[in-house]
C-alpha positions in Angstrom: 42.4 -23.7 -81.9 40.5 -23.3 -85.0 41.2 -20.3 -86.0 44.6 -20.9 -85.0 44.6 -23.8 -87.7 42.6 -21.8 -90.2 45.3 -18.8 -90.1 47.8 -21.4 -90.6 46.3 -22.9 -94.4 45.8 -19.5 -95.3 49.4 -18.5 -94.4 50.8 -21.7 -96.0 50.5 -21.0 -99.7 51.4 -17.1 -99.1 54.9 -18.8 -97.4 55.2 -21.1 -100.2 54.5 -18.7 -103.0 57.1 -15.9 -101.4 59.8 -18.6 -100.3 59.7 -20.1 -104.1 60.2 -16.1 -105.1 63.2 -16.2 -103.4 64.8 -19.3 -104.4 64.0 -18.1 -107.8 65.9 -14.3 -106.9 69.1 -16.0 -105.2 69.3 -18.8 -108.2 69.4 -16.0 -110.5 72.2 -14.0 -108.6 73.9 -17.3 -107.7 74.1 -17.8 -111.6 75.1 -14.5 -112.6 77.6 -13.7 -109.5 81.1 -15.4 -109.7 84.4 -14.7 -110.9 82.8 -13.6 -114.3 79.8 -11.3 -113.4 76.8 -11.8 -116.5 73.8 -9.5 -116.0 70.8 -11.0 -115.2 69.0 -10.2 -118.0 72.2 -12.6 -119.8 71.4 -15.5 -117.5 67.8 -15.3 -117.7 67.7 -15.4 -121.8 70.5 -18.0 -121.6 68.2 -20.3 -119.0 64.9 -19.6 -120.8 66.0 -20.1 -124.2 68.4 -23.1 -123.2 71.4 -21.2 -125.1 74.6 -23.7 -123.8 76.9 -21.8 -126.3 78.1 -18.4 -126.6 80.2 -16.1 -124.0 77.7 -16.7 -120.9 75.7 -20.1 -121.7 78.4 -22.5 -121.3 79.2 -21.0 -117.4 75.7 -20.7 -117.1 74.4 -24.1 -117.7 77.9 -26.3 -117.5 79.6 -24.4 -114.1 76.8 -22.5 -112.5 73.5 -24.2 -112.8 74.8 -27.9 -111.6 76.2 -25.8 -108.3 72.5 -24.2 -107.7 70.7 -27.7 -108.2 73.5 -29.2 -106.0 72.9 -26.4 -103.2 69.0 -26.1 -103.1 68.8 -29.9 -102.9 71.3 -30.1 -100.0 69.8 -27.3 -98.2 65.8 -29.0 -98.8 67.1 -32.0 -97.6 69.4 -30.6 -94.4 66.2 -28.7 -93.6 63.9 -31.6 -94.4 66.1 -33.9 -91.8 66.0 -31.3 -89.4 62.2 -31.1 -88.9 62.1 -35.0 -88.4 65.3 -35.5 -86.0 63.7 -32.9 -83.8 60.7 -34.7 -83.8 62.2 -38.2 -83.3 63.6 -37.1 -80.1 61.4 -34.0 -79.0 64.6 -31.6 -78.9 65.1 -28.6 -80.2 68.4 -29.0 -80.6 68.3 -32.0 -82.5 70.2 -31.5 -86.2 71.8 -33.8 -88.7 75.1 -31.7 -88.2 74.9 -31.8 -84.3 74.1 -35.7 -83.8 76.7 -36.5 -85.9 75.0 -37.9 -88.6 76.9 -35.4 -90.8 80.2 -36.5 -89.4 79.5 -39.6 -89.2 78.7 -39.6 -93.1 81.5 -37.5 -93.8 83.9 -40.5 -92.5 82.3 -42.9 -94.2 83.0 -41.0 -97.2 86.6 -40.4 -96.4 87.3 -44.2 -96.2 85.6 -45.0 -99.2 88.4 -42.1 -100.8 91.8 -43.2 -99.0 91.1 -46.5 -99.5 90.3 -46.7 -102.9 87.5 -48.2 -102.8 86.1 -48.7 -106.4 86.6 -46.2 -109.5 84.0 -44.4 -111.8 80.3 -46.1 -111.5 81.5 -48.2 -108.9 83.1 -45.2 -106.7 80.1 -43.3 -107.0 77.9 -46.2 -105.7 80.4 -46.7 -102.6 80.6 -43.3 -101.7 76.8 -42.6 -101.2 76.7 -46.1 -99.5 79.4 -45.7 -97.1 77.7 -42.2 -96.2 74.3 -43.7 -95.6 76.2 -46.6 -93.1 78.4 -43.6 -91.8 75.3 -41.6 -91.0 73.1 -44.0 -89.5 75.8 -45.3 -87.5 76.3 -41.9 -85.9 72.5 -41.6 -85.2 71.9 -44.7 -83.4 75.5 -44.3 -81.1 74.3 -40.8 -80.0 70.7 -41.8 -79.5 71.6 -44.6 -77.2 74.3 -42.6 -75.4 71.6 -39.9 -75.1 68.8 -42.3 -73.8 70.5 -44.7 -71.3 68.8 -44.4 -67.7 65.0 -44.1 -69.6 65.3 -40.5 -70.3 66.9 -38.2 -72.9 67.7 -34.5 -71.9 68.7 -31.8 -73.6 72.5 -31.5 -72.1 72.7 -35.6 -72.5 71.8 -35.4 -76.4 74.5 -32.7 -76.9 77.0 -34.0 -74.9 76.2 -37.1 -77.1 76.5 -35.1 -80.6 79.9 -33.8 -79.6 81.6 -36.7 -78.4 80.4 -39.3 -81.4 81.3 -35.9 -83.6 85.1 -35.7 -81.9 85.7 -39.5 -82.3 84.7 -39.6 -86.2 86.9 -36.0 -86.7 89.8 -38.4 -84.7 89.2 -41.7 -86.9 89.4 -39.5 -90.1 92.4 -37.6 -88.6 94.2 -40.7 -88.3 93.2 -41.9 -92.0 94.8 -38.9 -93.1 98.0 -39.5 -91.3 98.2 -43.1 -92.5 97.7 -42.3 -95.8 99.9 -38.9 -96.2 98.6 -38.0 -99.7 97.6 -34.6 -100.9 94.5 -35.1 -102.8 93.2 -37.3 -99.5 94.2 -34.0 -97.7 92.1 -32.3 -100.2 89.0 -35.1 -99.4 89.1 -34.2 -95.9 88.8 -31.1 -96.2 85.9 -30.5 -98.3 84.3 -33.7 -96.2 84.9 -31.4 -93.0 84.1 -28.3 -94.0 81.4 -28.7 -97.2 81.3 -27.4 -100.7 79.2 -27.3 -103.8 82.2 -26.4 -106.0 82.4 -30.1 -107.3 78.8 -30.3 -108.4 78.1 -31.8 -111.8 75.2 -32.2 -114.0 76.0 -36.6 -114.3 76.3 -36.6 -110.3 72.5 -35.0 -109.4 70.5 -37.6 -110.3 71.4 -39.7 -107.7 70.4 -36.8 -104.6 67.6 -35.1 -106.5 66.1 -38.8 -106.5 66.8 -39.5 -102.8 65.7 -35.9 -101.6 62.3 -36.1 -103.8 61.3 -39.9 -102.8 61.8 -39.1 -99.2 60.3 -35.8 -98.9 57.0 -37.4 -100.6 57.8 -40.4 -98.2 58.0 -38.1 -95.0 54.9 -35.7 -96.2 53.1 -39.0 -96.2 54.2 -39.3 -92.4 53.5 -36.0 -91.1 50.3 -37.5 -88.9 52.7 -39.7 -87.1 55.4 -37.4 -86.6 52.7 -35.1 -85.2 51.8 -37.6 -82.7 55.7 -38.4 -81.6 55.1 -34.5 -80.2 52.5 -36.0 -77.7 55.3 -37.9 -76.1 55.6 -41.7 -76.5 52.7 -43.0 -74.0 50.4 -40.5 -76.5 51.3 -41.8 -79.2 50.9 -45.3 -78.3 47.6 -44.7 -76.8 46.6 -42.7 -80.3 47.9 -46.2 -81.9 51.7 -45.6 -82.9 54.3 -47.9 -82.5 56.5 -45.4 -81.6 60.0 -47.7 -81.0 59.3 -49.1 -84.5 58.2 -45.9 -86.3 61.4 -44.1 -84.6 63.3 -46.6 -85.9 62.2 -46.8 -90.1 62.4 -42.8 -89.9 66.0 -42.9 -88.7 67.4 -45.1 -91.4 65.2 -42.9 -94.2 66.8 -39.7 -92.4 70.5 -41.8 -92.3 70.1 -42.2 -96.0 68.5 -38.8 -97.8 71.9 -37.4 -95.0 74.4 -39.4 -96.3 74.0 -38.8 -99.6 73.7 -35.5 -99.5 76.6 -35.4 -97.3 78.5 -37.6 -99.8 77.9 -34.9 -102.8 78.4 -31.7 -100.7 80.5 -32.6 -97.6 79.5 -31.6 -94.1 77.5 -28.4 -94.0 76.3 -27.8 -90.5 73.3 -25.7 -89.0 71.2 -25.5 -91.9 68.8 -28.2 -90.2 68.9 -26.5 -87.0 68.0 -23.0 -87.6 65.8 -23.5 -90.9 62.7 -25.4 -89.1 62.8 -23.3 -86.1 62.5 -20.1 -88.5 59.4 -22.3 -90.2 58.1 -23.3 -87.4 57.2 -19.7 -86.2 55.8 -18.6 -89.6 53.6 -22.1 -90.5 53.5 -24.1 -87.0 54.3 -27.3 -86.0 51.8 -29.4 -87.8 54.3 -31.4 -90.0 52.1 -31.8 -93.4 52.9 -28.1 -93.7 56.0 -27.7 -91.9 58.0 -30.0 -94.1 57.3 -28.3 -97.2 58.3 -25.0 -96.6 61.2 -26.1 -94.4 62.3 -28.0 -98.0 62.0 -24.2 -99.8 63.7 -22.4 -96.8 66.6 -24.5 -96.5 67.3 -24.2 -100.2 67.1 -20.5 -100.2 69.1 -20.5 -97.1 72.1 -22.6 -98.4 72.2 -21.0 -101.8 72.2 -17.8 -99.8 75.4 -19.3 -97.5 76.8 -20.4 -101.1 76.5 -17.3 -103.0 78.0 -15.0 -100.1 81.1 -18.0 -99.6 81.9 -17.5 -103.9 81.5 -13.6 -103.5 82.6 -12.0 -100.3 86.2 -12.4 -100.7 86.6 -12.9 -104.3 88.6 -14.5 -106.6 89.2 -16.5 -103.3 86.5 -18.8 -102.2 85.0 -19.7 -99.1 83.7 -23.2 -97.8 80.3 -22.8 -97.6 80.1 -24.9 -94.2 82.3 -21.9 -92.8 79.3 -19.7 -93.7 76.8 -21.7 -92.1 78.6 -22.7 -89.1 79.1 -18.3 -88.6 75.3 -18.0 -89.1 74.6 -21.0 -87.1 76.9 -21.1 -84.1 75.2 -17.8 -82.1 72.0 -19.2 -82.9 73.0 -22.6 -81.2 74.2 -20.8 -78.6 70.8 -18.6 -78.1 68.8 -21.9 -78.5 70.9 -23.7 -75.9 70.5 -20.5 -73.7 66.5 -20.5 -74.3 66.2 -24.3 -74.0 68.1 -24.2 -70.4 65.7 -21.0 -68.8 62.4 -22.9 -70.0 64.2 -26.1 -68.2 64.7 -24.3 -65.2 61.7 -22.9 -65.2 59.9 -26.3 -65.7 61.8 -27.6 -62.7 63.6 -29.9 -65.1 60.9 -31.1 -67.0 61.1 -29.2 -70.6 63.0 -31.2 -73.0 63.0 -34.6 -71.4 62.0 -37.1 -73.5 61.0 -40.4 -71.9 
């Protein structure tokens, strides 16, 4: 078990060094790839030396660069929400997309839009706010759907996902009908099916603040978010409230989703498939899963968002279509895996009483 642990802290720093590498390479190619191609070397002078004028520093620093903040803090935090909701309900399966905490922000959003609620400051105060009530609304329907009789499995929590997710996707169907205008038309859309096209430099400090306070917030956790793993008698006998710790980690997780959600629309998968991938190169121990999770689901989203700008160029792609391509076979592998070690645990695996 030791050494076990030991390989893992010497690992750790290697992951970290090479995963920041890469969100370095992919900024750099997200920020000279596009409609107007710059060479590297271009965007590199133009970032180091802060050049905002001339033929390449105002796409670079005004267009590009608010995009590439915008996407590696919506993949962190994705990733980041990820790691805890499978924790919070020992389930593999467990994702802010997939529990409808995506959706559910997504419709807050959408009434804050066709209803007009607010305009300027006081729009871009409602929209985060109705995301965050969106989201954690969503969470607690399909946790107590998931939970009734004592005991959450894994078929019950996504049955649970995709029925809250169906009845938000019909209540902001029918706003959309009532209201009949083309720019809410244009809402819903990028609410459904995510985008970092709309990202600007006066609208990031509001989720680079969320992401970074509850990242250092949930690091500060990672003991008991270990001892959830033990199952909620072990936890309690280790000295966890586990009802009441479930509970503050579900409204942090609610908020850090909706207000991602309210800046980039719903972008699905990326907190399913990023922690499992760091979970098999760092372990479960959350002090250092959480970290590099944070660095993978950036690099992963800006990946998504780089191949949704260039693959069918001038013509661009939602970069929720991207993820949900990448992320539905693996869903569907997961699902497969997560029913054989059921089986072969007569039932037992992935029951969470």
């Amino acid at each position: 078990m030791r050494g076990a642990e030991g390989a893992v802290s010497v690992r750790r720093p290697l992951v970290l060094c090479g995963l920041a590498v890469a969100l370095a390479a992919v900024a750099v190619a997200g920020l000279a790839l596009g409609t107007v191609r710059i060479p590297p070397g271009d965007v590199l002078g133009a970032v180091l030396r802060g050049e905002r004028t001339g033929p390449f520093g105002s796409i670079v620093w005004d267009v590009r660069m608010p995009r590439i903040v915008l996407g590696a803090v919506v993949g962190a935090g994705l990733a980041v929400a990820g790691v805890v909701l499978q924790a919070l309900v020992r389930n593999a399966l467990a994702d802010p997309f997939l529990l409808g905490a995506s959706s559910g922000a997504s419709a807050g959003a959408v009434v804050v839009v066709v209803l007009g609620v607010g305009a300027g400051v006081a729009s871009n105060v409602a929209l985060p706010v109705a995301a965050f009530a969106g989201s954690l609304a969503a969470l607690v329907v399909v946790y107590a759907m998931a939970r009734q009789g004592g005991a959450m499995t894994t078929g019950r929590l996504v049955l649970a996902g995709v029925a809250v997710q169906y009845v938000l996707s019909a209540f902001t169907s029918l706003l959309l009908v009532l209201s009949a205008r083309a720019e809410h038309m244009r809402a819903v859309l990028f609410w459904t099916l995510g985008g970092l096209g709309g990202a600007r430099w006066e609208g990031l400090a509001l989720p680079v603040g969320v992401l970074t306070a509850g990242v250092v917030v949930l690091v500060g956790l990672a003991r008991p978010l270990d001892l959830l793993l033990t199952g909620e008698e072990g936890a309690r006998t280790l000295g966890l409230d586990a009802g009441r710790f479930r509970a503050g980690v579900f409204v942090l997780v609610s908020l850090v989703v909706g207000v991602l959600v309210a800046f980039s629309g719903a972008i699905g998968f990326v907190g399913l498939m990023v922690p499992h991938a760091a979970r098999l190169v760092v372990g479960a121990g959350h002090r250092a899963l959480l970290p590099v999770a944070a660095l993978g689901g950036a690099v992963f989203l800006l990946s998504a968002d780089l191949v949704a700008r260039t693959v069918a160029a001038p013509e661009e792609i939602p970069v929720g279509v991207v993820t949900a391509l990448a992320g539905g076979p693996f869903f569907l592998w997961l699902l497969r895996r997560s029913g054989r070690r059921a089986d072969g645990a007569d039932g037992a695996e992935g029951v969470v009483r």
